[in-house]
Legacy VTK file of the C-alpha trace (Angstrom):
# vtk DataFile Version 3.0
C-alpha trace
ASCII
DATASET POLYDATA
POINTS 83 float
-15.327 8.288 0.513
-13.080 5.401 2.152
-9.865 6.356 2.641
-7.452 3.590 0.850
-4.720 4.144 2.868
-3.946 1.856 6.112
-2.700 4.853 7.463
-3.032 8.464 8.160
0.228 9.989 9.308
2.614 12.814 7.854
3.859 10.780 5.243
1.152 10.336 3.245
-1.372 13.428 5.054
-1.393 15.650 1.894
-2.211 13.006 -0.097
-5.029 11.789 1.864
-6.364 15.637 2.106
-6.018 16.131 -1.721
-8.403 13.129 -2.115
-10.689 14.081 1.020
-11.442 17.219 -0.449
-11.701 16.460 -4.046
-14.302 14.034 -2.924
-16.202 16.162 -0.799
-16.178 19.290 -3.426
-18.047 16.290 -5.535
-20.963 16.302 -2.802
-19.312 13.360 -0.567
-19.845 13.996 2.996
-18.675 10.552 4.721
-14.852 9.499 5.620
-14.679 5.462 6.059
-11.831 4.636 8.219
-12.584 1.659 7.838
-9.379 0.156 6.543
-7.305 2.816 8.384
-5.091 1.219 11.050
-3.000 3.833 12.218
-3.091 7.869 12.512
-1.378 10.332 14.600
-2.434 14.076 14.406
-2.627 13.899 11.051
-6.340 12.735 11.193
-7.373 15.551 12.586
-6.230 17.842 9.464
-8.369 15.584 7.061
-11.127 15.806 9.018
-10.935 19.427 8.832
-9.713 19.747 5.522
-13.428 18.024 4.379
-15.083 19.946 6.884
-13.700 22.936 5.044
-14.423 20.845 1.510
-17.887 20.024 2.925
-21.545 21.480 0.990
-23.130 23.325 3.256
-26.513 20.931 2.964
-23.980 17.858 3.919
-23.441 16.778 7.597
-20.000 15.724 7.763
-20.571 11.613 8.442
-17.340 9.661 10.163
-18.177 5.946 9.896
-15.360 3.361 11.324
-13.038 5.672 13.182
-9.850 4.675 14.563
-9.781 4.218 18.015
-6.650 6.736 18.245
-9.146 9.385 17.069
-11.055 10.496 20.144
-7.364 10.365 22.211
-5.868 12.834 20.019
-9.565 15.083 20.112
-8.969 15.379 23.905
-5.323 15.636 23.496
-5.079 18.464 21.389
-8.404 20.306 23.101
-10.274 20.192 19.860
-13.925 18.558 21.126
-16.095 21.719 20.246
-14.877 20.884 16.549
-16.606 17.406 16.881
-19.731 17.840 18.953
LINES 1 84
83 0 1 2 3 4 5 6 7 8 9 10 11 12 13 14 15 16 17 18 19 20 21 22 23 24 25 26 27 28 29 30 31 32 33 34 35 36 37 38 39 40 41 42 43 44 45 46 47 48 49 50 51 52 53 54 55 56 57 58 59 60 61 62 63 64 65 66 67 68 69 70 71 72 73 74 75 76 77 78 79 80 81 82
């Protein structure tokens, strides 16, 4: 699914979870970032929201991640989750 939003930040998190995982409960296993501009921690609770959400014959796919994203991996310790 491609996430709509220009940004992933508390504000509008929940939202972007609710659609995340209503997607991926459909059989989606890909989050475009593409039009995503901005995130703070945030990110990293959709990403495990549809990892959560995710079929277990699905590979969770990130295409177009923010830049931001692998800074706040290694900032909050959270590789093994990614690897």
């Amino acid at each position: 699914m491609k996430v709509q939003a220009d940004h992933i930040t508390v504000r509008n998190g929940d939202q972007v979870i609710a659609e995340v995982t209503k997607a991926f409960a459909n059989g989606d296993h890909v989050i475009d970032f593409s039009s995503v501009k901005q995130i703070d921690s945030t990110a990293l609770a959709v990403i495990l929201a549809a990892k959560r959400a995710l079929k277990s014959d699905k590979t969770l796919e990130l295409q177009h991640p923010p830049a931001q994203l692998d800074s706040l991996i290694a900032a909050y310790g959270v590789q093994s989750l990614f690897s």
